[in-house]
C-alpha positions as CSV (number, residue, x, y, z in Angstrom):
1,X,83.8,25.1,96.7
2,X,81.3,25.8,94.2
3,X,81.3,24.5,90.5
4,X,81.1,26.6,87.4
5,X,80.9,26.5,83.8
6,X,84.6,27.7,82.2
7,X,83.3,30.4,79.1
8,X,85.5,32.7,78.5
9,X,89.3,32.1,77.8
10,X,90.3,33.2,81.3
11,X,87.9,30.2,82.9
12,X,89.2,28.0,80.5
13,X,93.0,28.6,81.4
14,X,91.9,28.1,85.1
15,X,90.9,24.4,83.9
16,X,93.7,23.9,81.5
17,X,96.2,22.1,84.9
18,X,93.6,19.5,85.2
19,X,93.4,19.0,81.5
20,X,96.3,18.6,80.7
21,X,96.8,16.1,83.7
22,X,94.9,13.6,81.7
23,X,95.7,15.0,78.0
24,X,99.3,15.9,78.1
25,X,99.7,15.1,74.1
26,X,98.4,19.2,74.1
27,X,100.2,22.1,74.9
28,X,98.0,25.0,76.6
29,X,97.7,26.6,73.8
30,X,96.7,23.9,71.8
31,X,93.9,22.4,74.6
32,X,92.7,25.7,75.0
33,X,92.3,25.9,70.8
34,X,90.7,22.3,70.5
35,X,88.3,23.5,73.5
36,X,86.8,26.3,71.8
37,X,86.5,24.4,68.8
38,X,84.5,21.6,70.6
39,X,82.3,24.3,72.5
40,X,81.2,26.1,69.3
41,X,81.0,22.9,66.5
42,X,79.7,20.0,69.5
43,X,78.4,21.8,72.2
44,X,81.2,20.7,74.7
45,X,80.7,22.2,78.1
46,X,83.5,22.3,80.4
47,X,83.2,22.4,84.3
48,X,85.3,23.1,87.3
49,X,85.7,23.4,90.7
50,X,85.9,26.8,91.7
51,X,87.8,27.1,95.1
52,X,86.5,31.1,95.0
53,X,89.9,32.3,94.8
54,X,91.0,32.8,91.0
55,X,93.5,30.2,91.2
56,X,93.5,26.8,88.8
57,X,91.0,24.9,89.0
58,X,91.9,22.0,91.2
59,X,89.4,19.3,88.9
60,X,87.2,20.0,85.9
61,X,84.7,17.8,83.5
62,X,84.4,18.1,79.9
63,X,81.2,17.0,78.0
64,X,78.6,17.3,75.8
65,X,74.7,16.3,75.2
66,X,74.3,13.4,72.2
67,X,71.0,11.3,70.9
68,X,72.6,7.7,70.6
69,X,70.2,5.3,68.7
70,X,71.5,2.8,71.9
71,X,70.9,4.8,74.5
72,X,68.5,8.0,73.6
73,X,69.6,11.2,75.0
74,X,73.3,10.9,76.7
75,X,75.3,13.2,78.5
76,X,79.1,12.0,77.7
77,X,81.7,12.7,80.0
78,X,84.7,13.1,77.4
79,X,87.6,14.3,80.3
80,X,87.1,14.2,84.1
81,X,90.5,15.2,85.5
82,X,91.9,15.9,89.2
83,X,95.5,17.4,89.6
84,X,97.5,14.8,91.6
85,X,97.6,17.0,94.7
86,X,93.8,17.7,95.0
87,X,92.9,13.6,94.4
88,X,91.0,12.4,97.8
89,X,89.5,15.7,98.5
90,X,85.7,14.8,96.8
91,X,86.2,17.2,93.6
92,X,85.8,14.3,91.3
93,X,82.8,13.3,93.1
94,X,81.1,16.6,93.2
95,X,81.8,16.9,89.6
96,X,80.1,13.9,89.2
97,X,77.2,14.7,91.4
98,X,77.3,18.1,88.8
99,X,76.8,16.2,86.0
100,X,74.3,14.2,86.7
101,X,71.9,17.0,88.0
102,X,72.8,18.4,84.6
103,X,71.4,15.3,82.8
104,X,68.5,15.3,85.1
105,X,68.4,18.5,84.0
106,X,68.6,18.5,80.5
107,X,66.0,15.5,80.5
108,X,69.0,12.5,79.5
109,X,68.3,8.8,79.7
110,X,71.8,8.3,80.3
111,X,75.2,9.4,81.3
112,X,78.5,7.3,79.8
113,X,82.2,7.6,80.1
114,X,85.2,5.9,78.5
115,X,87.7,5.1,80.7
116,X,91.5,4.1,80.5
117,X,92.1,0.7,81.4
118,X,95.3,0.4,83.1
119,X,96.3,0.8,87.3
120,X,96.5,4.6,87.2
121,X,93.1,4.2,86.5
122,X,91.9,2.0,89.1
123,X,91.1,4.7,91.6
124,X,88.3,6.5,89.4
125,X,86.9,3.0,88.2
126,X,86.1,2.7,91.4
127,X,84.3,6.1,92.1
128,X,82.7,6.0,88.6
129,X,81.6,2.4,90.5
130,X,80.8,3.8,93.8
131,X,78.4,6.6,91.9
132,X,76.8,3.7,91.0
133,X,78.2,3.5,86.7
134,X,78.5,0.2,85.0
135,X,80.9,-1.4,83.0
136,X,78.4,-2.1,80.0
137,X,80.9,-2.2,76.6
138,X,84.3,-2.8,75.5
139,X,85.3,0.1,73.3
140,X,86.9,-0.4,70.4
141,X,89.2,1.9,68.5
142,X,90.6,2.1,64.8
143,X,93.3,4.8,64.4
144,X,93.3,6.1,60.7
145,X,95.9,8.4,61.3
């Protein structure tokens, strides 16, 4: 298992299982559309584990580098997804572990996620907890469509 940055289309449709695992308001077509856009106008990166054998990818992260007045320099997870029958396996952990090297990396101060708050949820609060994440905010959301 190794983890890789999805760049061309191909990658990307490797990822799209997991995706739309947790984003299942898109169609493939449309996740793979709204992925480009994000990688070429905000710099969204999207990871995965490779299993080495072309096949989907099994878990993947989305996210992208901000300066936040409240925090300085952030990495934002915007998607961390497993597919139901590759949860327990430690993809979402070494995902993790991924992107916080990357932060480290990139010189961050931070690394932040939203989360869902509801039961099907429970089992990644608890690794976000276990990587040693805090619950720090409420956040608060205004739909103006």
């Amino acid at each position: 298992m190794t983890i890789a940055i999805a760049q061309t289309d191909e990658q990307i449709r490797r990822c799209l299982p997991a995706v739309l695992a947790l984003r299942p308001q898109f169609s493939p077509e449309q996740a793979l559309k709204q992925i480009r856009f994000q990688q070429t106008e905000d710099r969204y990166m999207l990871a995965f584990v490779d299993l080495g054998d072309n096949t989907e990818a099994p878990a993947a992260v989305g996210y992208r580098i901000m300066h936040l007045l409240h925090s300085g320099k952030t990495l934002y997870i915007d998607d961390l997804s497993t597919l139901p029958e590759g949860r327990g396996k430690g993809y979402a952990s070494a995902l993790l572990d991924f992107i916080v090297e990357q932060a480290r990396q990139a010189g961050c101060q931070t690394v932040s996620l939203d989360s869902g708050q509801n039961p099907a949820r429970y089992d990644a609060h608890r690794l976000y907890l276990n990587k040693g994440f805090n619950i720090t905010s409420h956040h608060f959301h205004l739909s103006l469509q």
